[in-house]
C-alpha positions as CSV (number, residue, x, y, z in Angstrom):
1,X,125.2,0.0,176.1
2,X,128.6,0.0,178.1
3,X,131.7,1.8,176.1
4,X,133.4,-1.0,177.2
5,X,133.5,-4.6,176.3
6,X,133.8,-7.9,178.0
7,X,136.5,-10.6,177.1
8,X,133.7,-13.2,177.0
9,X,131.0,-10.8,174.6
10,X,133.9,-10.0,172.1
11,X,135.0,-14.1,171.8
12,X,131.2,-14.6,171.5
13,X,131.1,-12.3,168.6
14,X,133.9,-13.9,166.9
15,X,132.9,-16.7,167.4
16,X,129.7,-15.6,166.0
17,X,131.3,-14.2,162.8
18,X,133.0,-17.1,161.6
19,X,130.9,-17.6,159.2
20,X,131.4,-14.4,157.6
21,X,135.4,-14.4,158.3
22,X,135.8,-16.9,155.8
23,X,135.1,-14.7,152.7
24,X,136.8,-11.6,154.4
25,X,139.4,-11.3,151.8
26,X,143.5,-11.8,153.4
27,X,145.5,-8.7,153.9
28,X,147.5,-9.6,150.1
29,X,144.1,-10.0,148.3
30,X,142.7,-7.1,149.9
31,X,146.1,-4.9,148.5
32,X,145.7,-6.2,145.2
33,X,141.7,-5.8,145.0
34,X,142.2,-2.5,146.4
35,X,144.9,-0.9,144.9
36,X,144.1,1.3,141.6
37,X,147.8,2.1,139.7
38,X,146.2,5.0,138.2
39,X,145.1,6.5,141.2
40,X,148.1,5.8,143.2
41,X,150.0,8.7,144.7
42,X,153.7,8.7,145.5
43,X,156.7,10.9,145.9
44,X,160.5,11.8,144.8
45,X,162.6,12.4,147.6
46,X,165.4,14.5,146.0
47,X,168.8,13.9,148.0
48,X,170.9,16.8,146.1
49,X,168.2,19.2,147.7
50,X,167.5,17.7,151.1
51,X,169.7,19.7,153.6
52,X,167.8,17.7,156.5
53,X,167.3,21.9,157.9
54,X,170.3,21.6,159.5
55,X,169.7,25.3,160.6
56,X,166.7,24.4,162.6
57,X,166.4,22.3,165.9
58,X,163.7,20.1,164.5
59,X,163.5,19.2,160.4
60,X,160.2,21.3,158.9
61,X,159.1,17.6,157.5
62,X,159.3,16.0,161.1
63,X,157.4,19.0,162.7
64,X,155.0,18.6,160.3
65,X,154.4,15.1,160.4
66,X,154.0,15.4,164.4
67,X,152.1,18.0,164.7
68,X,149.9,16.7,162.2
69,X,149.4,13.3,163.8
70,X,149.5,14.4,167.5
71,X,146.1,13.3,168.0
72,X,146.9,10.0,167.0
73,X,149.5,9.1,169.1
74,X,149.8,6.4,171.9
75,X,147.9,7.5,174.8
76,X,149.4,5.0,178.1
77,X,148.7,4.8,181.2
78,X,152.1,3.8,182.6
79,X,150.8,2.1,185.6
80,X,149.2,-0.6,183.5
81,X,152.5,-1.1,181.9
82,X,153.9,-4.7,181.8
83,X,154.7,-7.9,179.6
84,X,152.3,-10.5,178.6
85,X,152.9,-14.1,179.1
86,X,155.5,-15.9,178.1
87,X,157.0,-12.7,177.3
88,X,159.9,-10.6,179.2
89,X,159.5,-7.4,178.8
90,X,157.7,-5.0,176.0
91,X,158.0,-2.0,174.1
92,X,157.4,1.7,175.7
93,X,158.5,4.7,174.1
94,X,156.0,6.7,176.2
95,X,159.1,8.1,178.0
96,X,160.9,9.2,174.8
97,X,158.1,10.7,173.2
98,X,160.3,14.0,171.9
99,X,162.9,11.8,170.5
100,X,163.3,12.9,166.5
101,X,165.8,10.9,165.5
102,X,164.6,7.9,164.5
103,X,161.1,6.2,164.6
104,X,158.9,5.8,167.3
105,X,155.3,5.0,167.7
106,X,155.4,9.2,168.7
107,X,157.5,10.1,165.5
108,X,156.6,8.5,161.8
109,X,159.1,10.2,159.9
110,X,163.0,11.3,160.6
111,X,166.2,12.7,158.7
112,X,169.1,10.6,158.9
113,X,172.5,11.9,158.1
114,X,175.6,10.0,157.2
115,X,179.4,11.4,155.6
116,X,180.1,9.3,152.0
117,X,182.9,9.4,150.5
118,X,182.4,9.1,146.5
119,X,184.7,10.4,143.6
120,X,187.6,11.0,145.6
121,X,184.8,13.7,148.1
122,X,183.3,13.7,151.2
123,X,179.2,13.6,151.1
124,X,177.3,15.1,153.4
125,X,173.8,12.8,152.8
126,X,170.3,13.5,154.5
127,X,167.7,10.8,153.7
128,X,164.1,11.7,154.8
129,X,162.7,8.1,156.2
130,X,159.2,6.6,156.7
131,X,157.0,4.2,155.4
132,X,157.7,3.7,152.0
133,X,153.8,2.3,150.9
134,X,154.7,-0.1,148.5
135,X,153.3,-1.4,145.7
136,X,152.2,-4.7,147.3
137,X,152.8,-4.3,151.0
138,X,154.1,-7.6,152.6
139,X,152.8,-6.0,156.1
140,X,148.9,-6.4,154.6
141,X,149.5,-9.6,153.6
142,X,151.3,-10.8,156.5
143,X,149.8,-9.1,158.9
144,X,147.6,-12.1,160.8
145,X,144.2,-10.0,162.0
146,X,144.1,-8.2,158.5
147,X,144.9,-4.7,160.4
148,X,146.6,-3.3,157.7
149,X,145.2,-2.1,154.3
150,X,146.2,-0.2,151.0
151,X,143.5,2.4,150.0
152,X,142.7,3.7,146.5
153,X,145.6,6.6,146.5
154,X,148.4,3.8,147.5
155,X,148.7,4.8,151.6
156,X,149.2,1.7,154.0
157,X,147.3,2.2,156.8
158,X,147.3,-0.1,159.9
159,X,143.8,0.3,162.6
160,X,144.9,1.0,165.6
161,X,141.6,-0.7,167.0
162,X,142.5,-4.2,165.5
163,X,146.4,-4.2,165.9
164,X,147.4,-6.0,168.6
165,X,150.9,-5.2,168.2
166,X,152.4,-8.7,167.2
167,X,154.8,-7.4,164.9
168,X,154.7,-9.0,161.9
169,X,154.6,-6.5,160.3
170,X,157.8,-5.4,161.3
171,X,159.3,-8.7,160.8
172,X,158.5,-9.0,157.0
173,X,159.2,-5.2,156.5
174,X,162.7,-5.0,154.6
175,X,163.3,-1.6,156.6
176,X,161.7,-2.0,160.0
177,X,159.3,0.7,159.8
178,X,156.3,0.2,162.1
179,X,156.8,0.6,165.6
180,X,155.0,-0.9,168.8
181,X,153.8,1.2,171.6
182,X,152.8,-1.6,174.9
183,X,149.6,-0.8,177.0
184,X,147.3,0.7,174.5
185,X,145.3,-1.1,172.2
186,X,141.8,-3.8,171.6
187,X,144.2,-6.5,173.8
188,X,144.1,-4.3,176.9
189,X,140.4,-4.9,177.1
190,X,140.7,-9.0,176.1
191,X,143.4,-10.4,178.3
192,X,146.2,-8.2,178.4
193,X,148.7,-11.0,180.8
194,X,148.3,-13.6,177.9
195,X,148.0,-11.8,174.0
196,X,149.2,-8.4,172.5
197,X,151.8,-6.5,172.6
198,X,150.4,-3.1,172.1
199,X,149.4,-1.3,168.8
200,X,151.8,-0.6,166.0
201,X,152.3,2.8,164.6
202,X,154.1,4.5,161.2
203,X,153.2,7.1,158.7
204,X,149.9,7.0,157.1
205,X,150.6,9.2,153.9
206,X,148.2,11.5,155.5
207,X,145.7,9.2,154.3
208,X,143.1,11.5,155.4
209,X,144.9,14.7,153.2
210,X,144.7,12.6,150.2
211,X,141.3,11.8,150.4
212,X,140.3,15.4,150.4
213,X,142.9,16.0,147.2
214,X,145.5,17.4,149.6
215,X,149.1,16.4,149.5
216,X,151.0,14.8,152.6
217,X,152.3,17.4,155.4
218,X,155.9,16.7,154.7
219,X,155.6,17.6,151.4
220,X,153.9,21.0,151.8
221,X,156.1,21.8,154.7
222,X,159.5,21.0,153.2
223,X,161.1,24.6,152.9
224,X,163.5,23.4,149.8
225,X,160.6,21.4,147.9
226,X,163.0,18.5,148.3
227,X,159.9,16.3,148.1
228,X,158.1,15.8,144.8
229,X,154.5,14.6,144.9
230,X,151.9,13.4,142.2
231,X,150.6,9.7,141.0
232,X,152.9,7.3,141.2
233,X,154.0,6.6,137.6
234,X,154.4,10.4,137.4
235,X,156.9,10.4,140.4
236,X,158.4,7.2,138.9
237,X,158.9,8.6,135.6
238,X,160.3,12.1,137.3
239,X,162.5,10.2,139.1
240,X,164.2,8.5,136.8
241,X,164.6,11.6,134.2
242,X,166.6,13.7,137.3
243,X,168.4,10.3,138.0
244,X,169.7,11.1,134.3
245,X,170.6,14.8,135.2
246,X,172.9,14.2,137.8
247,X,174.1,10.9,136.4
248,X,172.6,9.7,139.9
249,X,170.5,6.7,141.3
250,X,167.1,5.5,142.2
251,X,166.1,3.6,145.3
252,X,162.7,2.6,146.0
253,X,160.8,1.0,142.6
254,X,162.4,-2.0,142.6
255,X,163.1,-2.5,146.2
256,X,160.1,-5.0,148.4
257,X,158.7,-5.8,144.8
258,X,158.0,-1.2,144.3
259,X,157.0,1.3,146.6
260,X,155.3,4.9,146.4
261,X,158.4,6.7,147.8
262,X,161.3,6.9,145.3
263,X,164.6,8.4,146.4
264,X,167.1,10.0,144.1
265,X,170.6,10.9,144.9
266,X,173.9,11.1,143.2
267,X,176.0,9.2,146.1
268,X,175.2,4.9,145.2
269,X,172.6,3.8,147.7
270,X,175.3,0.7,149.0
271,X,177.6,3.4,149.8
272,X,174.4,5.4,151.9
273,X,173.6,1.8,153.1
274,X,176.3,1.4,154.0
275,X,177.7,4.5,155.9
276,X,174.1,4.3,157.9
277,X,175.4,0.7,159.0
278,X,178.9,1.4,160.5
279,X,177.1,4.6,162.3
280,X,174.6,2.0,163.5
281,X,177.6,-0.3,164.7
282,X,179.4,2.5,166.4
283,X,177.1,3.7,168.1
284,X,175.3,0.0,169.3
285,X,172.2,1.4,167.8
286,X,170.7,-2.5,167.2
287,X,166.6,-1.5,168.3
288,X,164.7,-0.8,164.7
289,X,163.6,2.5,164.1
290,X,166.9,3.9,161.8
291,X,166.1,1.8,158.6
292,X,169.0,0.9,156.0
293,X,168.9,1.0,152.4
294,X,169.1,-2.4,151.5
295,X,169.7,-3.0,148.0
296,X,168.1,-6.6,148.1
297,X,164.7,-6.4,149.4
298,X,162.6,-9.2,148.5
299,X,159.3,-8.9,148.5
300,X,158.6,-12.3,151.3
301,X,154.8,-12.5,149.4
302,X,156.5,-13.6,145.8
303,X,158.4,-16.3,147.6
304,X,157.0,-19.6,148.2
305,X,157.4,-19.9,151.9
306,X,155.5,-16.0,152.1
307,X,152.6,-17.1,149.7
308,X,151.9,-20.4,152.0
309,X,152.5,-18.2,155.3
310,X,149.8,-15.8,153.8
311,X,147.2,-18.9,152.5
312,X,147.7,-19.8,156.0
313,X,147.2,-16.6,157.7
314,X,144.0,-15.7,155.5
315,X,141.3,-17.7,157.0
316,X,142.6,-16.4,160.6
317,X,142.9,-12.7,159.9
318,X,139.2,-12.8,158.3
319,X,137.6,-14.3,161.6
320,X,139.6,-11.8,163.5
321,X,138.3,-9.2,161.4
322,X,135.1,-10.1,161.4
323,X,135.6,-10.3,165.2
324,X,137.4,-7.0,165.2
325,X,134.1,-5.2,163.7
326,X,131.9,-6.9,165.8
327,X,134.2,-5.2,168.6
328,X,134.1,-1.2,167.0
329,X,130.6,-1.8,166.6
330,X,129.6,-2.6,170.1
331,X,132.3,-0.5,171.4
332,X,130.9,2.8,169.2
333,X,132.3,5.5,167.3
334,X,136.1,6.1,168.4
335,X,135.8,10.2,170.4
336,X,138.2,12.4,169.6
337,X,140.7,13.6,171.7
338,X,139.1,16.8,172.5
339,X,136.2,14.8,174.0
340,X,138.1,12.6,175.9
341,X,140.2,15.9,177.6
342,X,136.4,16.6,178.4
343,X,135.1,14.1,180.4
């Protein structure tokens, strides 16, 4: 059978699954069903030790994460490039691809650096961003072809071969994370003038590192040991207890209803907030990609409006899904990229 396939055999299958989508579980239930707190990794992200490796060209964490997830990255063929109806334009990073400095669908993780002044000094502040896999990841449950799930050791994982690069996953995340790449992705073989907007990318906790026991590649390749990992209540727990030591802060177990990633520092997180705002505003930096560090992040899946939105979206993403597999499985198993540099 053809590696590729048809518009008209994928809607069949779909069609076909129905069926079956409507006891595929919603992105939420499949979070909460999923998700094991006492298996749950996370990390602390220590602030007072984070120098960002301002001696080197390229932080150790971002090389790691890049190198690590180079295979993964958007592969696009520029000339099939272009906006799908009604849209204007779309997303392409493909030309940026060595850009550190923020997040791109080519670069999951990045240092950001702001000046704070607090008690009457001047604060030189690195903050180590990425996903921050949270506890109960509005993404999942928002996300409306159930592309992204939460697996036993707490990573958030989106399928590149069911995204189709909507991003509403970026729209419900308090901090922007994920971020679109156009012309790659399931739409380009549907009907790439009328649906899609590419695939959506982010750290992956080195999903595929925990499963085998290992810990993520920033952690292991932070030269300072800046970044603490464990299971989550452990990191929680440590987190708090150096909080107390320097008479600091915590940011990240409250925030979007608790996340894996907890941050301490010694500077107030409004005053990092806000200090990585004004440099935004100066500088007219207004794509996502440089997250803030809101202090109010709702959760949008304990409000009303976000637990209707996601009853809604349920029954949808589990025909997708349904639809999605019926796609992977006709289409076969995904080659690497040393077999596609082959043929």
């Amino acid at each position: 059978m053809s590696s590729e396939v048809s518009r008209r055999e994928f809607l069949k299958r779909s069609g076909g699954a129905l069926t079956v989508g409507t006891v595929i579980l919603s992105g939420t239930d499949k979070a909460l069903a999923i998700s094991n707190l006492s298996e749950e990794k996370g990390t602390m992200i220590d602030l007072t030790i984070c120098d960002g490796c301002s001696a080197k060209d390229t932080p150790e964490c971002v090389l790691a994460c890049r190198t690590k997830n180079a295979d993964k990255f958007p592969k696009v063929n520029k000339s099939e490039l272009k906006p799908y109806w009604p849209q204007k334009n779309f997303e392409d990073w493909s030309d940026q691809q060595d850009n550190t400095n923020r997040l791109t669908p080519y670069n999951w993780t990045f240092i950001d650096h702001v000046t704070v002044e607090h008690e009457g000094k001047e604060e030189e502040v690195f903050v180590p961003r990425r996903c921050m896999h949270c506890e109960n990841p509005t993404c999942a449950g928002l996300c409306p072809f159930s592309a992204i799930k939460k697996d036993n050791n707490g990573a958030v994982v989106i399928n590149e071969n069911q995204c189709m690069g909507g991003a509403k996953c970026r729209d419900v995340c308090p901090w922007d994370i994920p971020q679109r790449q156009a012309g790659v992705g399931i739409y380009m073989n549907l009907a790439p003038d009328y649906l899609g907007g590419g695939v959506m990318f982010k750290c992956d906790f080195c999903a595929d590192l925990l499963a085998e026991g290992k810990q993520p590649a920033c952690v292991t390749a932070c030269p300072r040991g800046a970044i603490s990992f464990g299971k989550k209540q452990e990191m929680r727990e440590l987190s708090y207890k150096r909080a107390a030591e320097i008479s600091g802060h915590v940011y990240g177990d409250k925030e979007n209803g608790g996340t894996a990633t907890f941050y301490v520092s010694k500077v107030p997180f409004e005053k990092i907030d806000a200090a990585i705002k004004q440099s935004k505003q100066e500088k007219g930096d207004i794509k996502p990609g440089r997250p803030t560090m809101g202090a109010k992040a709702e959760n949008k899946l304990d409000t009303l409006s976000g637990m209707a939105l996601s009853a809604a979206i349920a029954p949808v993403a589990g025909i997708a899904a349904a639809g999605f597999a019926a796609y992977n499985k006709l289409k076969g198993p995904k080659k690497t990229h040393e077999q596609e540099k082959t043929e």
